[in-house]
Structure formats: structure tokens, C-alpha cells
C-alpha positions in Angstrom: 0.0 0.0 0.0 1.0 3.7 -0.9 -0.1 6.4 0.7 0.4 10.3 -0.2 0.3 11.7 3.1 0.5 15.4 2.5 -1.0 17.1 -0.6 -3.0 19.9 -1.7 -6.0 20.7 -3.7 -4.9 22.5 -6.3 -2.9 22.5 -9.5 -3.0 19.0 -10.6 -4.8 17.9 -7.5 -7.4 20.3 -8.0 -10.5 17.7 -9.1 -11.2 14.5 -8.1 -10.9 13.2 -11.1 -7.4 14.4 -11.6 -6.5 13.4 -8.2 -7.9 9.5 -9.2 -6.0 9.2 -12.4 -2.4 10.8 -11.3 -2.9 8.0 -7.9 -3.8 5.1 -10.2 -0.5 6.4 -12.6 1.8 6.5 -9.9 0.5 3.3 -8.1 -1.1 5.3 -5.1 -3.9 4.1 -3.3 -4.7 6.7 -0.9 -3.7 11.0 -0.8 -3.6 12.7 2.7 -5.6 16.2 1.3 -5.6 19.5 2.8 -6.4 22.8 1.3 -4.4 24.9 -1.3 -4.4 28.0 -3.0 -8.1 28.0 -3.6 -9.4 27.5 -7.1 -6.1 27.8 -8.4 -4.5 25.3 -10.9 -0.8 26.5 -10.8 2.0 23.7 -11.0 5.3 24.8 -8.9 8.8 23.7 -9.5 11.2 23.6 -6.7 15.2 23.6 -7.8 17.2 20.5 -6.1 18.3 22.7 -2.9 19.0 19.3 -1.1 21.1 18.3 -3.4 23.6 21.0 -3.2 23.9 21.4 0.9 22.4 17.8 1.7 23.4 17.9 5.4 20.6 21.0 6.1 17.5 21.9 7.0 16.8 23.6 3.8 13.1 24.2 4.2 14.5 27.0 6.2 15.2 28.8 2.9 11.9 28.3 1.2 10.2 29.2 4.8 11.1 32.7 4.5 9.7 33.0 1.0 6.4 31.1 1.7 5.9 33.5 4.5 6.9 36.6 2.4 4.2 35.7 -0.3 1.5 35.0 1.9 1.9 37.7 3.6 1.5 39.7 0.6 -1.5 38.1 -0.7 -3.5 37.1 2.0 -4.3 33.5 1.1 -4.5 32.4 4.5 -8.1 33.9 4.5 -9.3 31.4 1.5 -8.6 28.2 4.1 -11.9 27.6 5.6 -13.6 27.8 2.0 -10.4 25.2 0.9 -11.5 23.1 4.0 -15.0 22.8 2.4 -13.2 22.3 -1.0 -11.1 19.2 0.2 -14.3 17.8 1.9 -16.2 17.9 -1.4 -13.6 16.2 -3.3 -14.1 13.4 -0.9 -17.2 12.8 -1.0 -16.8 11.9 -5.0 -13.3 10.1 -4.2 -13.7 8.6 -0.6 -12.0 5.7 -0.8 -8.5 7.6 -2.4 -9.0 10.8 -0.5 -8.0 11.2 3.3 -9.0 14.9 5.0 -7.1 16.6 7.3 -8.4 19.5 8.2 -6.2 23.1 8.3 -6.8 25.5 11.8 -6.2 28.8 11.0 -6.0 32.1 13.6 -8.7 33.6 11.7 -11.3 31.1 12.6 -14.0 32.0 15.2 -14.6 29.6 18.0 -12.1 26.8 17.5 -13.1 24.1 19.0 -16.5 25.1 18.2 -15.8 24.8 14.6 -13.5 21.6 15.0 -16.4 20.0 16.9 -19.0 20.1 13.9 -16.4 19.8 11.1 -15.6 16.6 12.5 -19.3 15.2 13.3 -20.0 16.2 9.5 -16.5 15.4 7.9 -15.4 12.5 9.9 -11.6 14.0 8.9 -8.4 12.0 10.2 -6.3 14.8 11.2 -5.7 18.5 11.8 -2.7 20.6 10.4 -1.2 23.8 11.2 1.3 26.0 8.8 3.6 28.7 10.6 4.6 30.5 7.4 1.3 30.9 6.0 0.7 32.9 9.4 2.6 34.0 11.9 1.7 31.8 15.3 3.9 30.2 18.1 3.5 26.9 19.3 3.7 28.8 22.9 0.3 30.5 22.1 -3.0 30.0 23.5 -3.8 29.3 19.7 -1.4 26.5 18.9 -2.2 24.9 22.9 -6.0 25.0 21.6 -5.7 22.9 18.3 -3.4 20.8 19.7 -5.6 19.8 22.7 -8.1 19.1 20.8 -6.3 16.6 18.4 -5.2 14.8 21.3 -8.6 14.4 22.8 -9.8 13.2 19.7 -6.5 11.4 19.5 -6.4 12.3 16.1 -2.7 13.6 14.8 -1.9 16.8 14.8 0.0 17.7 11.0 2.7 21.1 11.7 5.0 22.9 9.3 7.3 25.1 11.5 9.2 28.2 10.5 12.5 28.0 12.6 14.3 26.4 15.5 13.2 28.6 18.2 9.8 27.2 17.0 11.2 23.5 16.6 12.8 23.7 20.4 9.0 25.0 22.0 7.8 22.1 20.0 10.3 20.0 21.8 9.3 21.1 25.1 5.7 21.0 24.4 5.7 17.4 23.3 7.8 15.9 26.7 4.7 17.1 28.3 2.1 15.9 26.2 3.5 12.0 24.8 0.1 10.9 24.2 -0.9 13.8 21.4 0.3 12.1 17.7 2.4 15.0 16.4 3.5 14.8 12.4 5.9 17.1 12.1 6.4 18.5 8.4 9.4 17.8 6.2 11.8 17.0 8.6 11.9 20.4 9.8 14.4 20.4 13.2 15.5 17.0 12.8 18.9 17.7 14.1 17.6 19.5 17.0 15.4 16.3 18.1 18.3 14.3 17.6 20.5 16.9 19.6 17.8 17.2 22.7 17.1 13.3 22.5 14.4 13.1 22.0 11.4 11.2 20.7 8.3 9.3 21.4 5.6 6.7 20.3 3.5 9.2 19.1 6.1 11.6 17.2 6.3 11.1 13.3 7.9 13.2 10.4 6.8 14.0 7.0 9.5 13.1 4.4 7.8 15.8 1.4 9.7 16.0 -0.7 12.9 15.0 -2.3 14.0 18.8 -3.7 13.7 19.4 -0.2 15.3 16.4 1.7 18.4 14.8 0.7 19.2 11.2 0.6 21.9 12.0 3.8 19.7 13.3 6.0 16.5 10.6 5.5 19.4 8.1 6.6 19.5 10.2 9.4 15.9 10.5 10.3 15.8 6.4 9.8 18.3 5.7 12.0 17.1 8.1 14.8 13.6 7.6 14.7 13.2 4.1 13.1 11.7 3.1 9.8 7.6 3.3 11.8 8.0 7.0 12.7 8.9 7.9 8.9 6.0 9.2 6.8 5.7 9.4 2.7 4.4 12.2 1.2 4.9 14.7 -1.4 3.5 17.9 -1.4 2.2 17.8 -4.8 1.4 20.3 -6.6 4.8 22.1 -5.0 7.5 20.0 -6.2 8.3 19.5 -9.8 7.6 17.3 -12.7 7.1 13.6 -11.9 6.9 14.9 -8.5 5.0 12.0 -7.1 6.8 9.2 -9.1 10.4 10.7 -8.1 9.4 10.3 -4.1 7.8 7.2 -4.9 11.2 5.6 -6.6 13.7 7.3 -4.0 12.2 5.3 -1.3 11.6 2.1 -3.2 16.0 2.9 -4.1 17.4 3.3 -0.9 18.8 0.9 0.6 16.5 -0.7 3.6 14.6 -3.8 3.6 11.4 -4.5 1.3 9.7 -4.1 4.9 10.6 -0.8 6.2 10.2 0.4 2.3 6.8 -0.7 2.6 6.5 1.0 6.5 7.6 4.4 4.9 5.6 4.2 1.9 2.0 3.5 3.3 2.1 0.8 6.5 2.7 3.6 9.1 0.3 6.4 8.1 -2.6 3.2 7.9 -1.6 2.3 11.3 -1.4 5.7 12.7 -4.9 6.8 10.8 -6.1 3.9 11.5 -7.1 3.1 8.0 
């Protein structure tokens, strides 16, 4: 089993029907699907930065101009209408498409809205994004999502902005093992590895391979173990043959037929529950 577990609905993911064909191309079964820039088919090519300094984080670099943008255009606004988006596609394509639902500051009542998103939706995780606003994980806002996720013991899906933000992460997780924490394209994996620290519940999103070099997914394996490492690709932000390109890097590198097989689908069934 393959599993997508982090995509967005737009550019070539932006029907259902191009979702279903590009899956059944690549061999996919299932896509993790939150919202993206809303009504918008744009493809995005990302240059190789992992190849050329493989031993960083270089999501760092691409951080400051996600943030820059958005703050610019104000697309954060568009995600509860993308929520809505994502939950229609699903209902055409429900046994390919997997919700997770995106929290942002500008939504009213919180919990409220969480609470009858999820009697209606029935979605499989929440996710937060710190450069398409500008949040800490030490704010009431952050401790109010991720609450909920863990009382709903559904995972909680973050992309952080920086280390400051990776080390609050840190110390909000050693007080809270039981919350099921994804934690987006590897970001601070060196600073978990410095601290010491992981858990059962603490996963990372391996999206996607301009991003993340071969070096440091060796890394992530052997510190966290082949069942804490997610696939996923980030498509439509990527490049050509995106999907297919993540797909053959993990079936490529050089672990057993079994943790290929962990990292490509196994885990995220087992932690969705699938």
C-alpha cells in the first residue's frame, strides 16, 4: 500500500478526477488532502536545494519566502472555503481521498468549529502551517488545536518556521506523549536528535525529495526508526514527476522491502487507523 500523506488541492490535485487518475498512474492508493491555494490550478517547480547542501535543514530557505508571499496576498483567508473544498472532493473520491483539516487564527470559536467539522467530515487529522501565518506553538492558539487533536487522538500535521519554533515544539511534546504530532518535512530533525528526543506518538513528514536529501532521510531512519517515517509529497509544490520521483527514492534506498513498505503507506494506515 501507498499512501500520499500530504498534498494539496490544487494544481494537478485540484478535481477528483485528476486526483484519481495521477494516484492510479503512480501506483497510489490513498492521498492525505488539505487545502491549497483555492481555485487555483498552478504547478510549482522547486530547484534541487537538497542536493547541493544535503546535510541542512533547507526548508529554512523556502520558509522565508512562503511567508513573504503570503503575507503579501493574504491566502491564509481562502482556508476555511479550501476546508470545504477538500471535503467535497471526498465525497466523490472517498476511498482515495484522506481529510485533514487546516486550523487557522482567523477562525472564530475553535473548538467550536473543529467539533461540527468533524461530526460532519469525519476528517483523520488536523494541520497547522507557521509561514502561512505568523503563530507560536507557545500560544493559546497553537495549545487550543493541539488539545483538541489529542482528545480526539487524532494527529496533529505542523510545518514550523524556525528552530526557536522546533525547540517550544520540543518542550511541548515531553509534556504531552500521548498527542500524535507529524511534524512536516523534517523540519528540526537535528535538533530532536540533539535534545534526545522522541516518542511513540512523534512522526515526520518526508515531502519531498528537492527538499530532503538522501543523507539526512538516513539520518531520520536511523534516529527515529523506519515506523516513525511518513511518505508524502507535497504535490502540486515540487516538480515534474513529482509523485513518481518520491515514490522511486524510497523504493531505491537501501532498507529492507519491509521498512520500504512501513515508509511508503504501512505507518500512516496504522497511525490513521485506516
Amino acid at each position: 500500500m501507498i499512501i500520499d500523506g500530504h498534498s494539496h488541492a490544487c494544481g494537478k490535485f485540484l478535481t477528483a478526477e485528476s486526483i484519481i487518475k495521477i494516484l492510479d498512474d503512480n501506483g497510489v492508493d490513498k492521498v492525505v488532502l488539505v487545502p491549497g491555494e483555492l481555485n487555483s490550478k498552478s504547478e510549482y517547480s522547486l530547484p534541487d536545494i537538497a542536493s547541493v547542501f544535503p546535510g541542512h535543514n533547507v526548508v529554512k530557505i523556502t520558509n522565508y519566502m512562503t511567508r513573504f508571499v503570503m503575507m503579501l496576498t493574504g491566502k491564509v483567508k481562502d482556508i476555511p472555503a479550501g476546508n470545504e473544498y477538500v471535503y467535497g472532493l471526498k465525497t466523490v473520491a472517498t476511498d482515495r481521498i484522506i481529510q485533514f483539516i487546516w486550523i487557522t487564527t482567523g477562525i472564530k470559536n475553535r473548538t467550536d468549529y473543529l467539533d461540527s467539522k468533524f461530526a460532519g467530515w469525519k476528517f483523520h487529522g488536523v494541520k497547522l502551517h507557521q509561514c502561512w501565518e505568523n503563530f507560536s506553538v507557545d500560544s493559546e492558539f497553537f495549545t487550543e488545536v493541539a488539545i483538541w487533536a489529542e482528545n480526539h487522538d487524532l494527529p496533529l500535521f505542523i510545518h514550523l518556521y524556525n528552530d526557536e519554533e522546533v525547540v517550544k515544539l520540543i518542550n511541548y511534546k515531553r509534556k504531552h506523549p500521548k498527542l500524535k504530532l507529524i511534524v512536516a518535512h523534517l523540519f528540526g530533525l537535528e535538533l530532536f536528535i540533539k535534545d534526545n528526543f522522541k516518542d511513540e506518538n512523534l512522526y515526520f513528514d518526508i515531502s519531498t525529495i528537492q527538499l530532503i536529501s538522501d543523507q539526512r532521510l538516513k539520518s531520520a531512519i536511523g534516529y527515529m526508526g523506519t515506523d516513525k517515517i511518513l511518505f508524502a509529497t507535497d504535490t502540486p509544490y515540487g516538480a515534474k514527476d513529482n509523485i513518481r520521483r518520491n515514490i522511486e527514492r524510497i523504493k531505491n534506498f537501501d532498507i529492507s522491502n519491509e521498512d520500504k513498505n512501513l515508509i511508503l503507506g504501512l505507518n500512516m494506515k496504522k497511525l490513521l487507523r485506516l
